[in-house]
PyMOL CGO cylinders between C-alpha atoms (Angstrom):
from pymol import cmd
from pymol.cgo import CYLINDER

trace = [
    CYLINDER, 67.09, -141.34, -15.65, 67.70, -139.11, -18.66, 0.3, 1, 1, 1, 1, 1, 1,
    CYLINDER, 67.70, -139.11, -18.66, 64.70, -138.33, -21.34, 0.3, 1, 1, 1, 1, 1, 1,
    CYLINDER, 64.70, -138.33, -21.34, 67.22, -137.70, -24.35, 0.3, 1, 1, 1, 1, 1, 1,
    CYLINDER, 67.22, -137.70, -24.35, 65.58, -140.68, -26.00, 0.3, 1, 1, 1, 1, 1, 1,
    CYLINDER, 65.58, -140.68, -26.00, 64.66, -139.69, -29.91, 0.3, 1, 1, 1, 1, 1, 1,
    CYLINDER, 64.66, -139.69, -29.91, 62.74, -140.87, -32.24, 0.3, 1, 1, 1, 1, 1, 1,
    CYLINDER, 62.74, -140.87, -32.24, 63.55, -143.25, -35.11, 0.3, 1, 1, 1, 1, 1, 1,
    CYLINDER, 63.55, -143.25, -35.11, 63.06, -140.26, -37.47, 0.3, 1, 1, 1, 1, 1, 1,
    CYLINDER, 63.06, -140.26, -37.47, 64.34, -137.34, -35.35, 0.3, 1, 1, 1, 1, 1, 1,
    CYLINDER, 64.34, -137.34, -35.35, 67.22, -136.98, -37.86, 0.3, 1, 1, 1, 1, 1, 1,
    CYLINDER, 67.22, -136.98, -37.86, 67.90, -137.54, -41.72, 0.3, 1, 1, 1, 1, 1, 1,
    CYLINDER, 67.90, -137.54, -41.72, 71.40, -136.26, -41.52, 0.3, 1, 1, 1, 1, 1, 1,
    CYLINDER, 71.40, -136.26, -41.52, 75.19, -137.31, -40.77, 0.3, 1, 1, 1, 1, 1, 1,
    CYLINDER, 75.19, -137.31, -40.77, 74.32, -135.84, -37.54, 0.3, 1, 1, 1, 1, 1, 1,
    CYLINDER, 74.32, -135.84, -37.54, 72.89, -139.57, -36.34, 0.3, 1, 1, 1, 1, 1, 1,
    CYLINDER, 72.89, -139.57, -36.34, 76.67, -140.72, -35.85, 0.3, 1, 1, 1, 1, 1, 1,
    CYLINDER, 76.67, -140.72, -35.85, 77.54, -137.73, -33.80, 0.3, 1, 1, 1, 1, 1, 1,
    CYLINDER, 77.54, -137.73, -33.80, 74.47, -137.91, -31.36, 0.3, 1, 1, 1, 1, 1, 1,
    CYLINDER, 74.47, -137.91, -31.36, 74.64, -141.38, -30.93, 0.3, 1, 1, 1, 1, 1, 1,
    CYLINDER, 74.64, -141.38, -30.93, 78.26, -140.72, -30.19, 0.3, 1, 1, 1, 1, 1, 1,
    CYLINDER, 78.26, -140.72, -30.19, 77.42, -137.97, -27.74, 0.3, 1, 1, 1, 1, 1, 1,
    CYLINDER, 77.42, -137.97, -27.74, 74.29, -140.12, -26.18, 0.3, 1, 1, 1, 1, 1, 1,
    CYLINDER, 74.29, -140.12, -26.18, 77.13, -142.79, -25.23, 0.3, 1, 1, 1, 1, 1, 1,
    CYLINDER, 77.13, -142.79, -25.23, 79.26, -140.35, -23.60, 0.3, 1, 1, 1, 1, 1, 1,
    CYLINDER, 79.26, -140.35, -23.60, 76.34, -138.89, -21.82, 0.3, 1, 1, 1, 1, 1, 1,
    CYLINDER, 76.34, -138.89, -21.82, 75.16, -142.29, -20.59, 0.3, 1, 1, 1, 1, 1, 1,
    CYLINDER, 75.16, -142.29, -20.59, 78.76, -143.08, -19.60, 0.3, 1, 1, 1, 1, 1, 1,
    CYLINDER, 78.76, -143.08, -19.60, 79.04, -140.20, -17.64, 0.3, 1, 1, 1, 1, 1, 1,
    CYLINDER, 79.04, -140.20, -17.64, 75.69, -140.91, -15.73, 0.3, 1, 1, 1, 1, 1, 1,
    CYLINDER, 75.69, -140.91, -15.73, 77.26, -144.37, -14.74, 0.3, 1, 1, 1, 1, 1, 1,
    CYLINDER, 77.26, -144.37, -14.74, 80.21, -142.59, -13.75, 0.3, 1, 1, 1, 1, 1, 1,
    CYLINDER, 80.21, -142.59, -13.75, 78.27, -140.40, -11.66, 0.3, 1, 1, 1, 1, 1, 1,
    CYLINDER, 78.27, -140.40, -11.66, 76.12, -143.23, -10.00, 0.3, 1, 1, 1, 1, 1, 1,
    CYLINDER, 76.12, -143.23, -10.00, 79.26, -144.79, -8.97, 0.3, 1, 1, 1, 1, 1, 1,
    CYLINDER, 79.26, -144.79, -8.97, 80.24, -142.00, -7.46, 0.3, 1, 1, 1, 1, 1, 1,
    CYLINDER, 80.24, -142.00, -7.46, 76.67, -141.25, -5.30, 0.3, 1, 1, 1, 1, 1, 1,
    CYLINDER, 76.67, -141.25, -5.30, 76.62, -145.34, -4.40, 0.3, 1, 1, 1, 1, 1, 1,
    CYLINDER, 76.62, -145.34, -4.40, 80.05, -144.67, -1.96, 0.3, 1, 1, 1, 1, 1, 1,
    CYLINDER, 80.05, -144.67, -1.96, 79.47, -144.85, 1.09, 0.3, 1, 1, 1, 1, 1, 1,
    CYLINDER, 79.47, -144.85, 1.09, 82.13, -142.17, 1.50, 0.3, 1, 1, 1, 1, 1, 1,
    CYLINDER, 82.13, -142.17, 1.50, 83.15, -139.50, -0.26, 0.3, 1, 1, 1, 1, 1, 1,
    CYLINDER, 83.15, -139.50, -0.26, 86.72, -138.01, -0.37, 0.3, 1, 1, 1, 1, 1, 1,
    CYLINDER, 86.72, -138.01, -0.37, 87.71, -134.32, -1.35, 0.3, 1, 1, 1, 1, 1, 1,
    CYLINDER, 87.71, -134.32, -1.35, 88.99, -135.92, -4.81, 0.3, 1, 1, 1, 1, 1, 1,
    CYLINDER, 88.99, -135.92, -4.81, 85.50, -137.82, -5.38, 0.3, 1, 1, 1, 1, 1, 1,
    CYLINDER, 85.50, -137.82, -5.38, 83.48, -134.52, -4.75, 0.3, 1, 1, 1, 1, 1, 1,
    CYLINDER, 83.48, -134.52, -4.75, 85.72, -132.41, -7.63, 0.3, 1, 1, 1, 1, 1, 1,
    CYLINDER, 85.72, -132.41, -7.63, 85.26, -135.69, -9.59, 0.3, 1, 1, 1, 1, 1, 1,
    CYLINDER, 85.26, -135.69, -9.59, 81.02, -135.73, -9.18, 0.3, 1, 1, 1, 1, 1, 1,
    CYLINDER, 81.02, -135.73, -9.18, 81.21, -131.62, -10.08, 0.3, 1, 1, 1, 1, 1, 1,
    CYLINDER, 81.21, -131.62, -10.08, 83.48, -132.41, -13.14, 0.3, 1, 1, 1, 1, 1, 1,
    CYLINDER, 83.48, -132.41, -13.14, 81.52, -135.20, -14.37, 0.3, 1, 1, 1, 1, 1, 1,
    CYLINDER, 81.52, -135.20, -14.37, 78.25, -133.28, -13.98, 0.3, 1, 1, 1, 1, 1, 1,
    CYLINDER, 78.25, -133.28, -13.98, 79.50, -130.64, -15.88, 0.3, 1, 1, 1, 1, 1, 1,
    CYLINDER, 79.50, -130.64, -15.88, 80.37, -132.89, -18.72, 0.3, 1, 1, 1, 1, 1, 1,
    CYLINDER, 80.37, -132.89, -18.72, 77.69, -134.25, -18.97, 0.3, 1, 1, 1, 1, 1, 1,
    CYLINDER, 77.69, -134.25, -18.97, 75.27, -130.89, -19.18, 0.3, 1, 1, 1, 1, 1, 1,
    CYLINDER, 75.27, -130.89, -19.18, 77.97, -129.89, -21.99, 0.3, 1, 1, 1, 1, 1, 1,
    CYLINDER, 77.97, -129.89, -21.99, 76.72, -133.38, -23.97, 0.3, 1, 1, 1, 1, 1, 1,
    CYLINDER, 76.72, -133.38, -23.97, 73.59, -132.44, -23.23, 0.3, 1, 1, 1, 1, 1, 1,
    CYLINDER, 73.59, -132.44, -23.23, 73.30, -129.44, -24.54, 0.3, 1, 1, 1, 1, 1, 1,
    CYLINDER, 73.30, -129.44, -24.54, 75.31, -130.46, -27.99, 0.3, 1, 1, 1, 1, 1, 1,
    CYLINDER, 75.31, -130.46, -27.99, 72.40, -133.33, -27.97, 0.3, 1, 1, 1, 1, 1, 1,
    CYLINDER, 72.40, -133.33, -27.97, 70.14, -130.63, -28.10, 0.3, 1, 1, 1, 1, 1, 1,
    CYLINDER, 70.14, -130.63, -28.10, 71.89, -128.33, -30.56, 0.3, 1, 1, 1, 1, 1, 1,
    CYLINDER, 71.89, -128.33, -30.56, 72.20, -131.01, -32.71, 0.3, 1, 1, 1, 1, 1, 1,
    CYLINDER, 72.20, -131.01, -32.71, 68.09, -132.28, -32.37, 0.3, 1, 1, 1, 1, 1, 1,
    CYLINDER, 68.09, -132.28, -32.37, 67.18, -128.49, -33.07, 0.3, 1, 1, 1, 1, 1, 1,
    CYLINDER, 67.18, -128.49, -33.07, 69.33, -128.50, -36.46, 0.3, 1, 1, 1, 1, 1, 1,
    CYLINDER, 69.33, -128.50, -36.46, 67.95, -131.47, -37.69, 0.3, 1, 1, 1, 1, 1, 1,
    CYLINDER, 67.95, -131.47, -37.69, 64.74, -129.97, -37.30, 0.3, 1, 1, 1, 1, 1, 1,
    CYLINDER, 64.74, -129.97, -37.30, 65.64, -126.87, -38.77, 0.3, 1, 1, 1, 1, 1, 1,
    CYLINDER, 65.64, -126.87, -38.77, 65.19, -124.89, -35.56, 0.3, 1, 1, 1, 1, 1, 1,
    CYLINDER, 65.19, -124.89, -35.56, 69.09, -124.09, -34.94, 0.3, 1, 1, 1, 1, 1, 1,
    CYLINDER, 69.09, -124.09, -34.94, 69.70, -120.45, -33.46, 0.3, 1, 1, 1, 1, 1, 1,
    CYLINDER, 69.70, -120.45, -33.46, 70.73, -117.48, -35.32, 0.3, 1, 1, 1, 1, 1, 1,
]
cmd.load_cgo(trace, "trace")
């Protein structure tokens, strides 16, 4: 289960739209992924699929977090 919860006042900009944007992809992906590790078989095409996914997801991730540092003034130089 994934801890990019935030809190109600975690952001004051037009970056709320965005994250909430990018938390729904995340979470979609994570379904994605679940359906994936529920087979009871996996296929060549289903293993590239779980790698591809997983990737994805860290990418949202990370944007999540790039946009939770701005917000909070702590972006990197």
């Amino acid at each position: 289960m994934s801890n990019l919860q935030r809190n109600p006042g975690d952001f004051s900009t037009d970056g709320d739209l965005e994250y909430e944007k990018l938390a729904q992809q995340h979470s979609a992906y994570e379904e994605q992924l679940k359906k994936i590790s529920d087979s009871a078989y996996l296929n060549s095409e289903d293993l590239l699929e779980e790698v591809r996914l997983k990737k994805l997801k860290l990418r949202v991730k990370d944007q999540m977090e790039l946009l939770r540092r701005r917000s909070n003034g702590n972006a990197p130089h």
